[in-house]
Every structure is written in C-alpha cells, then in structure tokens.
C-alpha positions in Angstrom: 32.3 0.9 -40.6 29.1 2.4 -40.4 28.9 4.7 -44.1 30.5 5.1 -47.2 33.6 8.1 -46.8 32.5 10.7 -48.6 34.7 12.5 -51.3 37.0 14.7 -49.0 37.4 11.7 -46.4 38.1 9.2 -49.0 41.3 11.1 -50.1 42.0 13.5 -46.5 44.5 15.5 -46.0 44.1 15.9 -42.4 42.8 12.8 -39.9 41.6 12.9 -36.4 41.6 9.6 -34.7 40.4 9.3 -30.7 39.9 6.4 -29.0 40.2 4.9 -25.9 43.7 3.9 -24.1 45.1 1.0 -25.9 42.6 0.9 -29.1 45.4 1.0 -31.7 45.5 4.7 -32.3 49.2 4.6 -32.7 49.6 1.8 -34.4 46.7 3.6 -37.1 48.1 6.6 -37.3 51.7 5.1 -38.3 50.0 3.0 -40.4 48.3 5.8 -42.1 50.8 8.2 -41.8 53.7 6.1 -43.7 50.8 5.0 -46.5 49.6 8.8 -47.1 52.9 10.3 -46.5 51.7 12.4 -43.5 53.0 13.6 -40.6 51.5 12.2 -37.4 50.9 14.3 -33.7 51.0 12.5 -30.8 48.5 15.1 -28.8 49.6 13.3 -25.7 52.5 15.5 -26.0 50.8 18.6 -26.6 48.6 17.9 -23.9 51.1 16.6 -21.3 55.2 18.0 -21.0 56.8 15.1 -22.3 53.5 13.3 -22.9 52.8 9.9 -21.1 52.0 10.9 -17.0 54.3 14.0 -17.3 52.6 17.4 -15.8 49.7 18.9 -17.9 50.8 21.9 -20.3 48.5 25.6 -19.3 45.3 25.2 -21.6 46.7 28.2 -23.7 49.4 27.0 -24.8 48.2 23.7 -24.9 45.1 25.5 -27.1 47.9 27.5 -29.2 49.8 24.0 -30.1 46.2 22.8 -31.5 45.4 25.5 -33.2 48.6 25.5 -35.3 48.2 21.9 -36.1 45.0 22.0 -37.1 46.0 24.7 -39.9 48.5 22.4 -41.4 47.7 21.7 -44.6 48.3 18.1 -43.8 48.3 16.2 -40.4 47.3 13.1 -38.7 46.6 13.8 -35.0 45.9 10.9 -32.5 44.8 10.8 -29.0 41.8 10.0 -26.2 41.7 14.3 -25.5 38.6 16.5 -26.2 38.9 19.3 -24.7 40.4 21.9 -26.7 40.4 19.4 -30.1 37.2 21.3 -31.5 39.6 22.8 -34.0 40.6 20.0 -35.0 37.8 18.1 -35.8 36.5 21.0 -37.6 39.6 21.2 -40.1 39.6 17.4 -40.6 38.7 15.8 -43.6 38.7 12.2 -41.6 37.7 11.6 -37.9 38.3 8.1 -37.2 36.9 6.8 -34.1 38.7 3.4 -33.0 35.5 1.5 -31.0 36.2 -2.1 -31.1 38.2 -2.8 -28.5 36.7 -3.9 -25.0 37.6 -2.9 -21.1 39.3 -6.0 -20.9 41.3 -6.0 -24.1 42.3 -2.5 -24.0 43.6 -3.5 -20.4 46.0 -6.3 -22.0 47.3 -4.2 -24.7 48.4 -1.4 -22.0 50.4 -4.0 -19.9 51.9 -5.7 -23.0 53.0 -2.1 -24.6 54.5 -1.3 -20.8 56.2 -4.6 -20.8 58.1 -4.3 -24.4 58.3 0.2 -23.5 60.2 -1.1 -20.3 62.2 -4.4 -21.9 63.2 -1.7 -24.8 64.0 0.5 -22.6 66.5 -1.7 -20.2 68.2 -3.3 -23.3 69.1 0.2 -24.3 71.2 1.0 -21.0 74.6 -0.3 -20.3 76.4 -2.2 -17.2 74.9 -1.0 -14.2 72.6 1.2 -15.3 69.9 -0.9 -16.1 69.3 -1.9 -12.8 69.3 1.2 -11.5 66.9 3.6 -13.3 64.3 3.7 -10.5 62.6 7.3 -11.9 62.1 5.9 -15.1 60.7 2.4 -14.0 57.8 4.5 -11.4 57.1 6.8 -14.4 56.0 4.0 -16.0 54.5 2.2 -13.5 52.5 5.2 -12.9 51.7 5.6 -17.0 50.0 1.9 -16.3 47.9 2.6 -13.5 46.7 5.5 -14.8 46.1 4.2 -18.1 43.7 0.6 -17.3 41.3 3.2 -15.0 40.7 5.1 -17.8 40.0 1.9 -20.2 37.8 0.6 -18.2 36.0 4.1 -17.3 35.6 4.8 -21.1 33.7 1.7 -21.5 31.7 2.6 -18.3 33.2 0.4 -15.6 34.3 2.6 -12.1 37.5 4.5 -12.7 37.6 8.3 -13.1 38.8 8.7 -16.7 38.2 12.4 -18.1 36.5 10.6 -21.3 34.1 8.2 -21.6 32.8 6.3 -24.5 29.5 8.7 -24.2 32.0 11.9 -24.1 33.3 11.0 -27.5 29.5 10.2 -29.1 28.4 13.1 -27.5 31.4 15.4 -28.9 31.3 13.7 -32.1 27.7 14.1 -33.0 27.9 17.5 -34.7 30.6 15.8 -37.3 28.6 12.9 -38.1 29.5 13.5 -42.0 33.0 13.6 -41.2 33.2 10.2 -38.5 34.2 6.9 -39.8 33.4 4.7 -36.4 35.6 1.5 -36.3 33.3 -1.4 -34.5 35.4 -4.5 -35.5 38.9 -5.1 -36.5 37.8 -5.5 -39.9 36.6 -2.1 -39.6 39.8 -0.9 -38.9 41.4 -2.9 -42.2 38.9 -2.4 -44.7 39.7 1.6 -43.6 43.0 1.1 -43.8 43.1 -0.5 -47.2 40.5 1.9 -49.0 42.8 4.8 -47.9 45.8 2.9 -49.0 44.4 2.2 -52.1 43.0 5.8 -52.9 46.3 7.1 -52.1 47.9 4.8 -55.1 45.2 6.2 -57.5 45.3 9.8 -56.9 
C-alpha cells in the first residue's frame, strides 16, 4: 500500500473496490464484507440484467440503482465500472484499488473461475440435464471471451475493454485521500488484516 488509511478509512463504513477482471475483487469484498459485517454489491448486476454478459440496464436506472447504494449508510460495492460510480466514490470512506495482478494472471484466474462456475454448475443438474444445458454453457463461454480482452486491454495490451488501467488513475486522482492502491498481494493482506483488526477494537 502506498499511505497510511486515514481515520475515516481505517474504520469505513462504505468501501469502493475496482479493479481489473480477475484481480480478486470478489474474493475482497466477501472477505471484507463477512469481517466488517457489511453488505456487499455486485455492480455487475446493476450494471448488466442478470450481471455477467447479460444486456446492459438504461443508464437511468442503472444511475438510480447507484445512487441508492451509495446513500446506504453501509455498503461494500465491487466492480471494473466507472461510468456512473462518481457517487460512489464520493460517499466512500475506502476506495480500494486491486493493482497487482498482471495480463497474464488475471487471464488464468478468469479460466479457472469459468472452469469451477461451469463444474459447479453441471454437478447441480440431474440425469440428463447436465448434458444438455447448451444456453447456459455459451453464456459462459461468452462471459470468458469477453472477460481476458478486457484483462489484457486494462493492462494495455490490444483488446477493446471500456476501462483501462489509465481510466481508473485518471478517475481516481481527485480521491487521492480516500484510495488505498494494492500493488502486491501483501498489499491486499496487510489491508485486509488492519481492517479486520480495527473492526475487533472499535
């Protein structure tokens, strides 16, 4: 990490994380979630119907959906989005951006979360069905190549991605006070445990 949290971020109430696809921002908001006894938005699924590839919301409702989660009095939102998260990263206490993970890794990640999603997934269906879900096997096949494009655009390889890794500096710089920017995985742990740990004292 790259500065000490300041009062309000060392205790937040409200937590922004963004980061590219297949950084951990799931993982870190659960994490976080269960240890601060917060509840955590998945803004894929305010962003897309059903979240994952599934057709984009409008922007206004889409815009309504942020707004009301960013008055919460306590939230953990997680996602790769910008564009209409302003609100939120003005009513955090915490913006946590997950930067450690390269083109390559992130890449991995995707495939092995689509590999256990899909394994999951079959084991759940009975007799026959499991070999014949072919909608839900091309969703996800889509979800994976549309996620390693954007991995490897955010770190500035060819792909097409709607955010880079310049998008989120750029976006971020006006909330410089508020940004805790995870360069290693120890970054992401030593986070992790002085969270957990203020949590216990307060």
């Amino acid at each position: 990490m790259h500065r000490e949290l300041t009062p309000s971020s060392a205790r937040p109430a409200r937590i922004f994380i963004i980061g590219q696809p297949g950084s951990g921002k799931s993982t870190l908001a659960r994490k976080l979630g269960a240890a601060l006894d917060i509840a955590v938005v998945d803004l894929d699924l305010v962003y897309r119907q059903g979240g994952g590839n599934g057709p984009l919301r409008p922007a206004a409702l889409r815009d309504a959906d942020l707004a009301a989660v960013a008055q919460r009095p306590r939230w953990i939102a997680e996602g790769v989005h910008l564009d209409g998260t302003q609100c939120l990263m003005e009513e955090s206490d915490l913006i946590v951006w997950l930067d450690h993970v390269s083109a390559r890794r992130s890449s991995v990640r995707i495939v092995r979360r689509f590999i256990s999603g899909a394994w999951h997934e079959v084991r759940n269906q009975r007799g026959w069905r499991r070999f014949f879900r072919f909608g839900d096997y091309a969703r996800h096949l889509r979800e994976l190549g549309r996620a390693i494009p954007e991995a490897h655009a955010y770190s500035g390889s060819p792909g097409g991605a709607a955010v880079t890794r310049a998008d989120v500096a750029q976006r971020l710089a006006g909330y410089r006070e508020k940004v805790v920017r995870c360069a290693t995985e120890g970054d992401v742990a030593a986070l992790v445990t002085r969270l957990e740990r203020a949590a216990t004292q307060s």
